[in-house]
Each structure stands twice: as structure tokens, then as C-alpha cells.
PyMOL Python script that loads the backbone (N, CA, C, O; Angstrom):
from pymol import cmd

cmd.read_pdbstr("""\
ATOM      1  N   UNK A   1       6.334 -13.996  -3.068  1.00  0.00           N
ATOM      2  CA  UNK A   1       6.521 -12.611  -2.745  1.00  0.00           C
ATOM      3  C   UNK A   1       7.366 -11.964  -3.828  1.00  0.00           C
ATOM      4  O   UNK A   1       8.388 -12.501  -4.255  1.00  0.00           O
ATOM      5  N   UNK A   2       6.930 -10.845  -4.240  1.00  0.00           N
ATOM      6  CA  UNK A   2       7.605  -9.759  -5.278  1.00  0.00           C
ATOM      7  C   UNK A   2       7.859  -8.885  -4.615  1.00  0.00           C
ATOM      8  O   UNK A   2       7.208  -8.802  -3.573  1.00  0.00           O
ATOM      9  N   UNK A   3       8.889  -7.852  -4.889  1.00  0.00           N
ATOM     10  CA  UNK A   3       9.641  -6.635  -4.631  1.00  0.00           C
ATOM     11  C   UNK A   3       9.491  -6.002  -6.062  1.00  0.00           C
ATOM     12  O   UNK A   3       9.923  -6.446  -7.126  1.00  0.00           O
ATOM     13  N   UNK A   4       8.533  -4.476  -5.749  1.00  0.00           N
ATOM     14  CA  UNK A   4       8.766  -3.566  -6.431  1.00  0.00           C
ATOM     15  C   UNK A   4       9.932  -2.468  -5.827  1.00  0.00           C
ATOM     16  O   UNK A   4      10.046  -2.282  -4.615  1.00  0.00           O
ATOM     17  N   UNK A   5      10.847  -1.714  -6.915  1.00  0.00           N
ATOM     18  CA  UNK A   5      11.908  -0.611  -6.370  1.00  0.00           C
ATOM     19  C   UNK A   5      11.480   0.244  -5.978  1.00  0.00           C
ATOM     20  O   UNK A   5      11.825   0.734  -4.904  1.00  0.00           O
ATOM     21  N   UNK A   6      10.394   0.800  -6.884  1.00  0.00           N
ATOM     22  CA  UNK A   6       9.735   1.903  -7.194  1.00  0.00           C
ATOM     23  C   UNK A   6       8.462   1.726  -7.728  1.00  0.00           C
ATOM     24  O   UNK A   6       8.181   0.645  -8.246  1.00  0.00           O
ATOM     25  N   UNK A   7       7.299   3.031  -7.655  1.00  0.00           N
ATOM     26  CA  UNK A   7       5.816   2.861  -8.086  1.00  0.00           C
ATOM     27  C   UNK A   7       5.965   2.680  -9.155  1.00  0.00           C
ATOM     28  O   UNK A   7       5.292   1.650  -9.171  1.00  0.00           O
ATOM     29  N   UNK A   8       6.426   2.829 -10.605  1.00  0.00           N
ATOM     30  CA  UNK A   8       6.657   2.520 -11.925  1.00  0.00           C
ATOM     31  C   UNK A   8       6.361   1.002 -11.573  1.00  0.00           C
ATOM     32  O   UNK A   8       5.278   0.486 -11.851  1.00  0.00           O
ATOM     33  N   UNK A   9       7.161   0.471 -11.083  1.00  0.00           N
ATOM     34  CA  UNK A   9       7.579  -0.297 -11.442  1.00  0.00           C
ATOM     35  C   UNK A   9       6.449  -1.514 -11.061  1.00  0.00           C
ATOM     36  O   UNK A   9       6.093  -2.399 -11.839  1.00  0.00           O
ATOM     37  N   UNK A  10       5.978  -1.327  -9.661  1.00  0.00           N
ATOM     38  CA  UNK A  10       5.063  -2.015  -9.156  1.00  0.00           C
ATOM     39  C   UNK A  10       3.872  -1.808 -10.135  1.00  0.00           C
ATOM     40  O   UNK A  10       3.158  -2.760 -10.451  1.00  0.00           O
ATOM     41  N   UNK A  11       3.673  -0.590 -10.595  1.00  0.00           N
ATOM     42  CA  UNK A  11       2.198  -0.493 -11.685  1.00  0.00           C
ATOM     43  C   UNK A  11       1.938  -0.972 -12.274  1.00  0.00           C
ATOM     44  O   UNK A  11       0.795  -1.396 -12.448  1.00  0.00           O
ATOM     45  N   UNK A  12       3.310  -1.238 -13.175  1.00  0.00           N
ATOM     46  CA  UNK A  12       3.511  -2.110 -14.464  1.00  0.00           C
ATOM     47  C   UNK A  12       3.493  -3.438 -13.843  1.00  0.00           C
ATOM     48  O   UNK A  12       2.806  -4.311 -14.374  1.00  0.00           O
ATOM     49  N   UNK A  13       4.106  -3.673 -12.873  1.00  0.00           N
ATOM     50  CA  UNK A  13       4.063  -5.480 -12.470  1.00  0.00           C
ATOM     51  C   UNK A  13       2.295  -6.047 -12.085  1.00  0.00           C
ATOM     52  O   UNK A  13       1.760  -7.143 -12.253  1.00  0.00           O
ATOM     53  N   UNK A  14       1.847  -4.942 -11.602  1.00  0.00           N
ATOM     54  CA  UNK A  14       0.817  -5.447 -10.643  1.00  0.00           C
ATOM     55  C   UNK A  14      -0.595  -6.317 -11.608  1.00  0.00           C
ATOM     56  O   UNK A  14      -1.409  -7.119 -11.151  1.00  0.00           O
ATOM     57  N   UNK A  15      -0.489  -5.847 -12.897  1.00  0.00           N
ATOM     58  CA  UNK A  15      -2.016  -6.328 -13.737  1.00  0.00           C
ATOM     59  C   UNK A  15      -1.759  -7.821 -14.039  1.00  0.00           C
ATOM     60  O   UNK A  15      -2.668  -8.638 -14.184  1.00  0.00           O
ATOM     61  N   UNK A  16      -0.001  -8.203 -14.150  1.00  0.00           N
ATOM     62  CA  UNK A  16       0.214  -9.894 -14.598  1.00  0.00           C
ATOM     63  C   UNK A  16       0.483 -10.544 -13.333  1.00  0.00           C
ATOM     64  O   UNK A  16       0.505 -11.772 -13.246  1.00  0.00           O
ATOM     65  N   UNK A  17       0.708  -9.697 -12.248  1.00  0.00           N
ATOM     66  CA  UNK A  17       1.127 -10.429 -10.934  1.00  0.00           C
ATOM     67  C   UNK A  17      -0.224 -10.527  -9.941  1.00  0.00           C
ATOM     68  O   UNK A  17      -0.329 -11.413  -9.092  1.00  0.00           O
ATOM     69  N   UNK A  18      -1.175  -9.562 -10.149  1.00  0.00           N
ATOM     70  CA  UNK A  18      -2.361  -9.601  -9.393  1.00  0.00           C
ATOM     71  C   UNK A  18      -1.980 -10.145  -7.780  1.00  0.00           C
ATOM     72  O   UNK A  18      -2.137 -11.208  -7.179  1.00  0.00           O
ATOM     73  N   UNK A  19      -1.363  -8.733  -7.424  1.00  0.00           N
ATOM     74  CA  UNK A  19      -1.166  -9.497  -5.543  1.00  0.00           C
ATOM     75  C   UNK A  19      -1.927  -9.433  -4.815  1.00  0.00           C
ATOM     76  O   UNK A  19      -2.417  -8.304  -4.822  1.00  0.00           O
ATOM     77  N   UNK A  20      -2.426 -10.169  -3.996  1.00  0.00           N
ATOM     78  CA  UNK A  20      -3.326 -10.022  -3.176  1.00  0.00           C
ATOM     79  C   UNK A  20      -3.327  -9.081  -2.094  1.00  0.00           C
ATOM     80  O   UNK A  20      -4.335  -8.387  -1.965  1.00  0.00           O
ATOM     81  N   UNK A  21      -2.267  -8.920  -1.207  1.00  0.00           N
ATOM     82  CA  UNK A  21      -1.554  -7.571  -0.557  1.00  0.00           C
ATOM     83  C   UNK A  21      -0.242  -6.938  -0.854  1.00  0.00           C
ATOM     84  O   UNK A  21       0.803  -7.565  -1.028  1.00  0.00           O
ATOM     85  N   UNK A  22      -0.383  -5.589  -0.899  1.00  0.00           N
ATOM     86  CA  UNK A  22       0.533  -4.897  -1.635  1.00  0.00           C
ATOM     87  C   UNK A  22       0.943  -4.026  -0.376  1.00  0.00           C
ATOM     88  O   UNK A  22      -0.020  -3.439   0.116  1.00  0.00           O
ATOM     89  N   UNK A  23       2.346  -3.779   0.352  1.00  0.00           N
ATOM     90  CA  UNK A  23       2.655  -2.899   1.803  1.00  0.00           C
ATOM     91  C   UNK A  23       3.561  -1.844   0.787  1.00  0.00           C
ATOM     92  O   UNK A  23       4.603  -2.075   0.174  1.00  0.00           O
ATOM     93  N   UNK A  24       2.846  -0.760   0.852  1.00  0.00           N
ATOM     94  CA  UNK A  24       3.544   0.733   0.075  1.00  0.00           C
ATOM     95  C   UNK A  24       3.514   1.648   0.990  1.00  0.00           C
ATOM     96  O   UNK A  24       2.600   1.998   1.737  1.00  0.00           O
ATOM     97  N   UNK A  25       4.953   2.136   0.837  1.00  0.00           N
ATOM     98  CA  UNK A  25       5.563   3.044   1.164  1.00  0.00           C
ATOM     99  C   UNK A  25       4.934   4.693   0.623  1.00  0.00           C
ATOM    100  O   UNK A  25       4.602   5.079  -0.498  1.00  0.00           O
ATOM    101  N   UNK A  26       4.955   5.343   1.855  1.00  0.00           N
ATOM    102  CA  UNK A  26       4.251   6.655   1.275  1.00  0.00           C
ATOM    103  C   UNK A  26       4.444   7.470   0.841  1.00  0.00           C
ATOM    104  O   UNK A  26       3.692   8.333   0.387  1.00  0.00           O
ATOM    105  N   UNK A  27       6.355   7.327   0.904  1.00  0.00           N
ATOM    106  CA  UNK A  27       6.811   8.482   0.732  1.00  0.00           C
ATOM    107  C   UNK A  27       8.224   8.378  -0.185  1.00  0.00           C
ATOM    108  O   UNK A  27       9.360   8.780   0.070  1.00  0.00           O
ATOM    109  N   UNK A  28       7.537   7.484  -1.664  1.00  0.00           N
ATOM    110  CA  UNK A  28       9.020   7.215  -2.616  1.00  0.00           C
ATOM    111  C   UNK A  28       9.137   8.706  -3.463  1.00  0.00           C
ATOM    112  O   UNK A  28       8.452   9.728  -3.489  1.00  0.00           O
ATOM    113  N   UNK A  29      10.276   8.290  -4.075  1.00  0.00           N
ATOM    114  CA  UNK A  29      10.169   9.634  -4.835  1.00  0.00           C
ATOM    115  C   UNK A  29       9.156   9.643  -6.450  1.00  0.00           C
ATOM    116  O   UNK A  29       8.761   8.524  -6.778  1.00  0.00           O
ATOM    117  N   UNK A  30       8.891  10.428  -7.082  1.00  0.00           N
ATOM    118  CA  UNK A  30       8.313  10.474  -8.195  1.00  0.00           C
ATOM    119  C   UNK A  30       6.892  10.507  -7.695  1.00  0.00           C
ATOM    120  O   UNK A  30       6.188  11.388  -7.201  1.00  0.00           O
ATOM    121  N   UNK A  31       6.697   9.069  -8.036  1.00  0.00           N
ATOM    122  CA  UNK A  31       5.335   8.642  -7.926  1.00  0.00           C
ATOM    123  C   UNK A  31       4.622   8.511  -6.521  1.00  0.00           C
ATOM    124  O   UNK A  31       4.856   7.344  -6.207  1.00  0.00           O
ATOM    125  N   UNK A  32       3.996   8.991  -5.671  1.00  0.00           N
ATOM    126  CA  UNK A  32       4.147   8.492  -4.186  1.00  0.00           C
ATOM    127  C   UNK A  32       3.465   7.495  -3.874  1.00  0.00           C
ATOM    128  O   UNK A  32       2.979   6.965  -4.873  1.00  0.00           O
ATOM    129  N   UNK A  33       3.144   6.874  -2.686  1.00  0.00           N
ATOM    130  CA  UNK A  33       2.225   6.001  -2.329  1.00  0.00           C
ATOM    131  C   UNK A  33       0.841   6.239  -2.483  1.00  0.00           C
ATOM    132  O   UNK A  33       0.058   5.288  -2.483  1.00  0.00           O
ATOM    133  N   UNK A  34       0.368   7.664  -2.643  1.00  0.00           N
ATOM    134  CA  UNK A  34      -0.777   7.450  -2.561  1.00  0.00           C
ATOM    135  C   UNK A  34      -1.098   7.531  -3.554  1.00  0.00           C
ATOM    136  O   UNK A  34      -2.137   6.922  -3.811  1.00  0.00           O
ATOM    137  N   UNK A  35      -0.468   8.262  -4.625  1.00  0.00           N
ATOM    138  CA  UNK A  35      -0.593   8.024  -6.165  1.00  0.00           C
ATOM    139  C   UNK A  35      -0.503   6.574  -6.793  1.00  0.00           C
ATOM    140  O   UNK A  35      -1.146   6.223  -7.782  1.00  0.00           O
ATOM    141  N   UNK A  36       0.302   5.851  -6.149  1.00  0.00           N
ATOM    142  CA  UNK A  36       0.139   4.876  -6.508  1.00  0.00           C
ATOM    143  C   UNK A  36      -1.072   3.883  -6.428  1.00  0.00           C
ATOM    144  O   UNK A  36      -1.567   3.207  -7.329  1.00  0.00           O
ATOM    145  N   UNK A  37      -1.474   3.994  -4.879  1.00  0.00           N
ATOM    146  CA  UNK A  37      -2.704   3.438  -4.558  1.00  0.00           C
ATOM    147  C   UNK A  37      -3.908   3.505  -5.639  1.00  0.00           C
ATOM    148  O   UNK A  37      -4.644   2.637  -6.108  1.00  0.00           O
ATOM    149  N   UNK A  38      -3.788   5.011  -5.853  1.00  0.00           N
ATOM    150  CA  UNK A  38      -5.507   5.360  -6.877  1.00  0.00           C
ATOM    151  C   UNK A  38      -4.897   4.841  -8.309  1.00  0.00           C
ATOM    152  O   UNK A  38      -5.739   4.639  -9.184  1.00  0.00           O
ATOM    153  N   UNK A  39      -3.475   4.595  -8.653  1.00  0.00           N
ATOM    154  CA  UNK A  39      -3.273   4.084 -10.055  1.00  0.00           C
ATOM    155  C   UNK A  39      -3.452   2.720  -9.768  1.00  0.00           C
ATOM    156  O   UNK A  39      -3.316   2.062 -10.800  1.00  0.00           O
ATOM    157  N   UNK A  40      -3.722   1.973  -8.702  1.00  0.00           N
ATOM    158  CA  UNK A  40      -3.726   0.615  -8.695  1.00  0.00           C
ATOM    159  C   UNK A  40      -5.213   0.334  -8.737  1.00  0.00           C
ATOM    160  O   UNK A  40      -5.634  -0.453  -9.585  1.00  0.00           O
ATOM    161  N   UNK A  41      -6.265   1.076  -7.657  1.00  0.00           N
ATOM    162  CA  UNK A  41      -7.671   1.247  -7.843  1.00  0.00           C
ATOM    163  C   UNK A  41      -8.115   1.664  -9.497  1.00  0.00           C
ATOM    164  O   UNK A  41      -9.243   1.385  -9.902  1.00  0.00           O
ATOM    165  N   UNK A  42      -7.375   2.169 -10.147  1.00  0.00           N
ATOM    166  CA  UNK A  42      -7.941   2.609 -11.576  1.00  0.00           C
ATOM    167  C   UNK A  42      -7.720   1.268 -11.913  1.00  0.00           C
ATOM    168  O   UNK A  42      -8.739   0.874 -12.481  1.00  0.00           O
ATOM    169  N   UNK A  43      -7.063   0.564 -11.857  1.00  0.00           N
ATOM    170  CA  UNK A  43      -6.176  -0.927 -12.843  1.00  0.00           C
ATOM    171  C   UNK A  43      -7.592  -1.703 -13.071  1.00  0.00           C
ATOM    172  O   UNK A  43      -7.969  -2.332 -14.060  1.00  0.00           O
ATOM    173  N   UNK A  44      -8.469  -1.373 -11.430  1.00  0.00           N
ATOM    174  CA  UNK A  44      -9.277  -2.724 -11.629  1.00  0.00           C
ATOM    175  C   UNK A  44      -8.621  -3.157  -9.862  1.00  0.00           C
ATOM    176  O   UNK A  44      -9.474  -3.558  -9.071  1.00  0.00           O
ATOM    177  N   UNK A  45      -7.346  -3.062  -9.428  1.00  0.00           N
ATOM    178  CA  UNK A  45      -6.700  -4.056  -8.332  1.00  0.00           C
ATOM    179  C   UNK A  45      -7.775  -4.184  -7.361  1.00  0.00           C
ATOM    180  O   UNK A  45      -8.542  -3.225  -7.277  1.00  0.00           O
ATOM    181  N   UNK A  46      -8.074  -5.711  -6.224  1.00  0.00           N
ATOM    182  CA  UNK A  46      -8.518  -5.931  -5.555  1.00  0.00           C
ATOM    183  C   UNK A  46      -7.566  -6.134  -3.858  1.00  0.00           C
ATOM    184  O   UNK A  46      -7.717  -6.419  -2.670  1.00  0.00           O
ATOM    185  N   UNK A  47      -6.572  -5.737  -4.886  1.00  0.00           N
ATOM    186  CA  UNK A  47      -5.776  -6.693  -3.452  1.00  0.00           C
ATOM    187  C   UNK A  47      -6.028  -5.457  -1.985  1.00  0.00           C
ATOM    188  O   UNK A  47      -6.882  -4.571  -1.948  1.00  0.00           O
ATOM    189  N   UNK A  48      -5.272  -5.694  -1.197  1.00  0.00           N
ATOM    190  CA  UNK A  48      -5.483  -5.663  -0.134  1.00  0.00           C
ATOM    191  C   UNK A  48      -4.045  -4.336   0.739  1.00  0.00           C
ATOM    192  O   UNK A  48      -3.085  -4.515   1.489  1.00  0.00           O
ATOM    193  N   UNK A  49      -4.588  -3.272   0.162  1.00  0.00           N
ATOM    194  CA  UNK A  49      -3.185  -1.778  -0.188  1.00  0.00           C
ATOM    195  C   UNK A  49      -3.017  -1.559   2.056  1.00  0.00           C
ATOM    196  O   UNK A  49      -3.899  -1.448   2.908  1.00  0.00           O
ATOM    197  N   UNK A  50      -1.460  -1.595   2.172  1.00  0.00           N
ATOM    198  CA  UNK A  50      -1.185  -1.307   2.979  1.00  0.00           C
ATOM    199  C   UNK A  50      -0.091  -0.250   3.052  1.00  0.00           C
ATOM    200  O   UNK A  50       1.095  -0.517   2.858  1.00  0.00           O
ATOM    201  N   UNK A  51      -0.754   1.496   3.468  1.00  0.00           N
ATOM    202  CA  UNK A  51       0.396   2.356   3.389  1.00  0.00           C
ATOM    203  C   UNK A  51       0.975   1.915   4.972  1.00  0.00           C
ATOM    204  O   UNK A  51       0.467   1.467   6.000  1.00  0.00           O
ATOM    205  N   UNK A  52       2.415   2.343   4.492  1.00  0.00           N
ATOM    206  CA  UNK A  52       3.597   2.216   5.421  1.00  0.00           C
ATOM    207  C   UNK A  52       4.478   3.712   4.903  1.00  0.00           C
ATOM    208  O   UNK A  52       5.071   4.112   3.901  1.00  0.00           O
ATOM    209  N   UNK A  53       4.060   4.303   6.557  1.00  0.00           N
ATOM    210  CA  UNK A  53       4.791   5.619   6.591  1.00  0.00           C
ATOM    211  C   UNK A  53       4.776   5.812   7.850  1.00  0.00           C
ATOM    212  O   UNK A  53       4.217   5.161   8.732  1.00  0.00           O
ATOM    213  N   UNK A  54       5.666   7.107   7.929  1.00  0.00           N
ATOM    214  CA  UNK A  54       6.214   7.340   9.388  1.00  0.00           C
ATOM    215  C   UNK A  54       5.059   8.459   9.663  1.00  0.00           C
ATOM    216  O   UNK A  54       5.452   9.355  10.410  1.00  0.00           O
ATOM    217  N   UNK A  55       4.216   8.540   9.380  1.00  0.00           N
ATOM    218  CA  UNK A  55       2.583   9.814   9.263  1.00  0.00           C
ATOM    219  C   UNK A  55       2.106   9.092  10.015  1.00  0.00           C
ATOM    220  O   UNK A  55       2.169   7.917   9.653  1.00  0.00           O
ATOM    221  N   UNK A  56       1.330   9.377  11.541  1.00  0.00           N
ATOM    222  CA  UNK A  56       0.767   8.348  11.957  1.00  0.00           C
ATOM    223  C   UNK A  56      -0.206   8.975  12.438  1.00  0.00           C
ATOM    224  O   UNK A  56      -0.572   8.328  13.419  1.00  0.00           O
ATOM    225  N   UNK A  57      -1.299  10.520  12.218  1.00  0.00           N
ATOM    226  CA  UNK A  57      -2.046  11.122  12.296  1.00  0.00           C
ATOM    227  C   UNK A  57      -3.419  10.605  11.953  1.00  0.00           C
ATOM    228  O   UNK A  57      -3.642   9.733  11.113  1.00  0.00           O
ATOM    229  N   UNK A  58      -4.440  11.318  12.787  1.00  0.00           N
ATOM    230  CA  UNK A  58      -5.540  10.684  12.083  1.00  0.00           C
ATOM    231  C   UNK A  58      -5.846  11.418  10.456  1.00  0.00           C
ATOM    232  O   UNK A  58      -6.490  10.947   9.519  1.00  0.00           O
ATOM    233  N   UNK A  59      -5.144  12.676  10.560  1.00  0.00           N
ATOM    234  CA  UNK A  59      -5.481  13.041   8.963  1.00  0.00           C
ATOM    235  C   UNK A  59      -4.791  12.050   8.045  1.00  0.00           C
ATOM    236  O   UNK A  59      -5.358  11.615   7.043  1.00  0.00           O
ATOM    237  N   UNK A  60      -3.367  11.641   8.453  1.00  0.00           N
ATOM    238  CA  UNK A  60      -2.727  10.641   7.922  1.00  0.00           C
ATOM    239  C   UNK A  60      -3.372   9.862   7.292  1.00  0.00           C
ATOM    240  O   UNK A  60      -3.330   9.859   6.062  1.00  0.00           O
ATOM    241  N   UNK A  61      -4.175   8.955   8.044  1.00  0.00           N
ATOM    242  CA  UNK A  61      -4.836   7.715   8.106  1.00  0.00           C
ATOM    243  C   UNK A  61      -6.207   8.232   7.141  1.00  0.00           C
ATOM    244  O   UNK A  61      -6.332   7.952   5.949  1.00  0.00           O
ATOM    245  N   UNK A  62      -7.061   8.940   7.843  1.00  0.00           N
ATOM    246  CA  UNK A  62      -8.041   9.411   6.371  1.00  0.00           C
ATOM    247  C   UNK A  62      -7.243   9.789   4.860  1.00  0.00           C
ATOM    248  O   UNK A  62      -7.687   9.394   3.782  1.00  0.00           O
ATOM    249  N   UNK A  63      -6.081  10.563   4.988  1.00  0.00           N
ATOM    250  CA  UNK A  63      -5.837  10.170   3.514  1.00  0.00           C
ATOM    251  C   UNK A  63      -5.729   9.215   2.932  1.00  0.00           C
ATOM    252  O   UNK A  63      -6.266   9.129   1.827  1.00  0.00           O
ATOM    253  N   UNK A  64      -4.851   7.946   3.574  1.00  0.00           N
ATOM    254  CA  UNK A  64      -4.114   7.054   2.993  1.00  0.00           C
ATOM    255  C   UNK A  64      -5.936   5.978   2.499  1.00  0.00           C
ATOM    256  O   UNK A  64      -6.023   5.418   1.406  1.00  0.00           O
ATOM    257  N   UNK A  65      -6.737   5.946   3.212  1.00  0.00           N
ATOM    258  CA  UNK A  65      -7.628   5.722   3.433  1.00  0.00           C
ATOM    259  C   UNK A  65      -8.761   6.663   2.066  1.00  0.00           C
ATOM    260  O   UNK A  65      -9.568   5.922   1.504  1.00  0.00           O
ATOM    261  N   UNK A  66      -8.763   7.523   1.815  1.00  0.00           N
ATOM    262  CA  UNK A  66      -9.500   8.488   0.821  1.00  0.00           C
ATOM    263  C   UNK A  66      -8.479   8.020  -0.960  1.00  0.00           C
ATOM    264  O   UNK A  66      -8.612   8.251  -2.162  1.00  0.00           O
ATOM    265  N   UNK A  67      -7.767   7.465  -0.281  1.00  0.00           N
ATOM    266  CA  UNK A  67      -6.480   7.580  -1.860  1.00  0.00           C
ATOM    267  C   UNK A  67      -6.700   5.537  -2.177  1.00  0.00           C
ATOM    268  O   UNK A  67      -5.981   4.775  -2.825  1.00  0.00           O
ATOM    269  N   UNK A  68      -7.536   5.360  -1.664  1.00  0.00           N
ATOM    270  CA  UNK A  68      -7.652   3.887  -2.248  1.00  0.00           C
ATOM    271  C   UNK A  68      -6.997   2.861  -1.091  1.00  0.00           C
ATOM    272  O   UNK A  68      -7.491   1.780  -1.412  1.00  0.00           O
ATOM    273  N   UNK A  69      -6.386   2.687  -0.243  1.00  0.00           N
ATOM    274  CA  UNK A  69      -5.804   2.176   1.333  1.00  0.00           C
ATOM    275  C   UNK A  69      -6.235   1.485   2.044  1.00  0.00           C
ATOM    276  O   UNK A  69      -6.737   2.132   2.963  1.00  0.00           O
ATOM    277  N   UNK A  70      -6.348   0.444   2.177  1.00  0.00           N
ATOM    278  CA  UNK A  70      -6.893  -0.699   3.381  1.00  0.00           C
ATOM    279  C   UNK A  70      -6.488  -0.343   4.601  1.00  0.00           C
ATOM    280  O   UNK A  70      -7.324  -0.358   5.504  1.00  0.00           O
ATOM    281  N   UNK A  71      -5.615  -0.093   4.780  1.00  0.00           N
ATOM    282  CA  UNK A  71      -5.087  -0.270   6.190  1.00  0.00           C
ATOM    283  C   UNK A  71      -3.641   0.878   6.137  1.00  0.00           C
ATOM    284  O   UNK A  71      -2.865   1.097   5.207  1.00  0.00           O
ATOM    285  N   UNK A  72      -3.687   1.440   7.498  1.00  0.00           N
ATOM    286  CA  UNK A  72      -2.715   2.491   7.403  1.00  0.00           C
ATOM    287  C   UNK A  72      -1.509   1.652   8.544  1.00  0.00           C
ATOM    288  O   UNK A  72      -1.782   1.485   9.733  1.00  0.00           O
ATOM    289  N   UNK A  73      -0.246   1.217   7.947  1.00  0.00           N
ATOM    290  CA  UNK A  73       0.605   1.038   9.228  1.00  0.00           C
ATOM    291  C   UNK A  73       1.944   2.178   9.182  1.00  0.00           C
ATOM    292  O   UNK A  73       2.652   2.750   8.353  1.00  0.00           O
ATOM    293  N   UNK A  74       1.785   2.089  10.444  1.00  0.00           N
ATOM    294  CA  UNK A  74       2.779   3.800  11.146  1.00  0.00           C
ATOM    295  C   UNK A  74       4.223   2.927  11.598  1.00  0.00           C
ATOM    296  O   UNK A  74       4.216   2.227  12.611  1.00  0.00           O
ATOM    297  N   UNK A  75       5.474   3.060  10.708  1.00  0.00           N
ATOM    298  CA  UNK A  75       6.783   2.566  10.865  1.00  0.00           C
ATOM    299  C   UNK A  75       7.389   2.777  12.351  1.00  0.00           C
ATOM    300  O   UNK A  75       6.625   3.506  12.983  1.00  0.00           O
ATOM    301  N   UNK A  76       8.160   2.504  12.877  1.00  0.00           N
ATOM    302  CA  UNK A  76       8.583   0.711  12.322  1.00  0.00           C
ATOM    303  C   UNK A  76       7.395  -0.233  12.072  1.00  0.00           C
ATOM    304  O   UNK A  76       6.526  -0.239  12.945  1.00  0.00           O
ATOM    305  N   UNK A  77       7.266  -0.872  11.217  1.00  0.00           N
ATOM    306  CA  UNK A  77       5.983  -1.798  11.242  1.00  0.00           C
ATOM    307  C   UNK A  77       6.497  -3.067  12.092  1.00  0.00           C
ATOM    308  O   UNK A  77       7.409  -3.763  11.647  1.00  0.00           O
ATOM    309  N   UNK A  78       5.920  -3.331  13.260  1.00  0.00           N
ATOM    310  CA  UNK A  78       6.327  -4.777  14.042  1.00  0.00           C
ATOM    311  C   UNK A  78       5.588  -5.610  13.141  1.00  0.00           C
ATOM    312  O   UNK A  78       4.674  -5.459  12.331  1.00  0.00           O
ATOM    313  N   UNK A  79       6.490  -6.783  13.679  1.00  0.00           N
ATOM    314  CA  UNK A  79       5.510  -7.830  13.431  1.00  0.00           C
ATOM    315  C   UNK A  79       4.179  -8.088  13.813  1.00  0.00           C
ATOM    316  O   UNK A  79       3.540  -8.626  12.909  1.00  0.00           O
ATOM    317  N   UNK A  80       3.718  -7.939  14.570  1.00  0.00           N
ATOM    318  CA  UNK A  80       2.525  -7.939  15.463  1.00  0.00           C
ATOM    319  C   UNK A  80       1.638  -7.185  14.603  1.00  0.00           C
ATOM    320  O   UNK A  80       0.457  -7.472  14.797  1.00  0.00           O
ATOM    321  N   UNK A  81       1.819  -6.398  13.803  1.00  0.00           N
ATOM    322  CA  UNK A  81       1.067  -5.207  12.744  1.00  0.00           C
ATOM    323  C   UNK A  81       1.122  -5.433  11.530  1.00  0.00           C
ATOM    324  O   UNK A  81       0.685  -4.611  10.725  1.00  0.00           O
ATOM    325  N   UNK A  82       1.586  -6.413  11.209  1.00  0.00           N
ATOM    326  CA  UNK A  82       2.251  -7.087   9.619  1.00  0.00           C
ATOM    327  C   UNK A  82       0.919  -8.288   9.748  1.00  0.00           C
ATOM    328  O   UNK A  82      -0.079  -8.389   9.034  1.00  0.00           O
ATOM    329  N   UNK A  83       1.339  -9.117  10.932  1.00  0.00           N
ATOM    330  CA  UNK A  83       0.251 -10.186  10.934  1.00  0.00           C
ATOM    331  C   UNK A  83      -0.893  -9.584  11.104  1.00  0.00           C
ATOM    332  O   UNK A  83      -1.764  -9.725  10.246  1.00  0.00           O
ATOM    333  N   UNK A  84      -1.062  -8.995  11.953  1.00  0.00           N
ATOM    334  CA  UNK A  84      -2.821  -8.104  11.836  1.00  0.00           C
ATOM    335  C   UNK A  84      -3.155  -7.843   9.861  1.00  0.00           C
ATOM    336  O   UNK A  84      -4.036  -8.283   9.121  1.00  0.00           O
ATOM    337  N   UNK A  85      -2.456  -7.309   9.719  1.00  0.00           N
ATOM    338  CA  UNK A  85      -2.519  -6.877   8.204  1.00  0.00           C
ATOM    339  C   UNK A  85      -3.039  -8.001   7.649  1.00  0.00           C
ATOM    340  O   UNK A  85      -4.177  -8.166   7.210  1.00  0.00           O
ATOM    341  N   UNK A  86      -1.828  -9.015   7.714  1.00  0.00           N
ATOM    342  CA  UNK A  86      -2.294 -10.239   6.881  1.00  0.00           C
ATOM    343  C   UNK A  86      -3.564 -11.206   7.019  1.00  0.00           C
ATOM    344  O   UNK A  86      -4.230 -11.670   6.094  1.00  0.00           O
ATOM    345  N   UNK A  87      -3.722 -11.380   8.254  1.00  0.00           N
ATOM    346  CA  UNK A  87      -4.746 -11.960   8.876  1.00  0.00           C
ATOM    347  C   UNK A  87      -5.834 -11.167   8.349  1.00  0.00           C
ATOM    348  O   UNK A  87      -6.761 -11.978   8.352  1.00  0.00           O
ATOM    349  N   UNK A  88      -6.207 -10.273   7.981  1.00  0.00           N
ATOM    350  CA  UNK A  88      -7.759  -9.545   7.367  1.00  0.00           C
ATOM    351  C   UNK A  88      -7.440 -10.469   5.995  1.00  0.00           C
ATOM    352  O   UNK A  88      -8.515 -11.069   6.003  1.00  0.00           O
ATOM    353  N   UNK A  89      -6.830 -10.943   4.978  1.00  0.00           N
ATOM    354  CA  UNK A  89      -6.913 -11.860   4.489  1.00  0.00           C
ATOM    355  C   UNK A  89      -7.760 -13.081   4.241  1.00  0.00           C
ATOM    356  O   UNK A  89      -8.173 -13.502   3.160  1.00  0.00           O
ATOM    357  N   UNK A  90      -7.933 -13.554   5.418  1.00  0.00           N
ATOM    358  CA  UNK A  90      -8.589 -14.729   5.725  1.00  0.00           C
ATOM    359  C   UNK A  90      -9.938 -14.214   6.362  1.00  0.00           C
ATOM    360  O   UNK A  90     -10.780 -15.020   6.757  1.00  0.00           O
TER     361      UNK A  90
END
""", "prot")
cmd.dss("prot")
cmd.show_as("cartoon", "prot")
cmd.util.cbc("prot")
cmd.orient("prot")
């Protein structure tokens, strides 16, 4: 497991680290989550994009979803919603 601070930072990590699931936040500063998402879809990334935000709308969910997004989870993320996540994995 890696920790990005910030979307910079994850962008730049993500082409030598190739993660398989990535849980982004929607709402950093600068760069946001969903910007990030379509800069990770441009890379080439396959992995498996999970926004995490407190948006829990269905427009919510079609964006996060239209911006490159596997799966939309609505904070607090339980556990119970982390393993769902992961489990599409397999």
C-alpha cells in the first residue's frame, strides 16, 4: 500500500507504481478527484478508481462515474464498503 498527499503527487507515482485500486478523495485542493481520475484514464491506468466524498447524490455518482470512476463511496467509508470495493477485484 502507497499513500499519495496530494493529486500531483499520486500522478506522478501512479505510471511506476501501477495500482491496482486507487480510493480518491473528491475534494483535495488544486487538482481534484475528478481531475485526477481523467489524468489517470489519460496515463493508460487500469486500476480500479474509487471516489470517496461526502456527495452522495445520484448526480454525484454519474459524475464521479462520467470523470473515469469505478465505484462511488459516500464518507464515512465503513468497512463493509471498502471490502465491497475490494472484492470487485477478484
Amino acid at each position: 500500500m502507497r499513500v499519495a498527499y496530494d493529486s500531483h503527487h499520486g500522478l506522478s507515482e501512479a505510471p511506476d507504481w501501477a495500482p491496482a485500486t486507487a480510493f480518491i478523495d473528491i475534494g483535495m485542493p488544486g487538482m481534484n478527484g475528478y481531475e485526477l481520475a481523467g489524468a489517470l484514464r489519460q496515463q493508460g491506468s487500469t486500476a480500479l478508481l474509487v471516489a470517496v466524498t461526502g456527495w452522495g447524490s445520484e448526480v454525484d455518482e454519474a459524475r464521479s462515474k462520467s470523470t473515469g470512476f469505478d465505484l462511488h463511496m459516500t464518507k464515512p467509508g465503513h468497512p463493509e464498503a471498502v471490502q465491497a470495493a475490494l472484492q470487485q477485484l477478484f
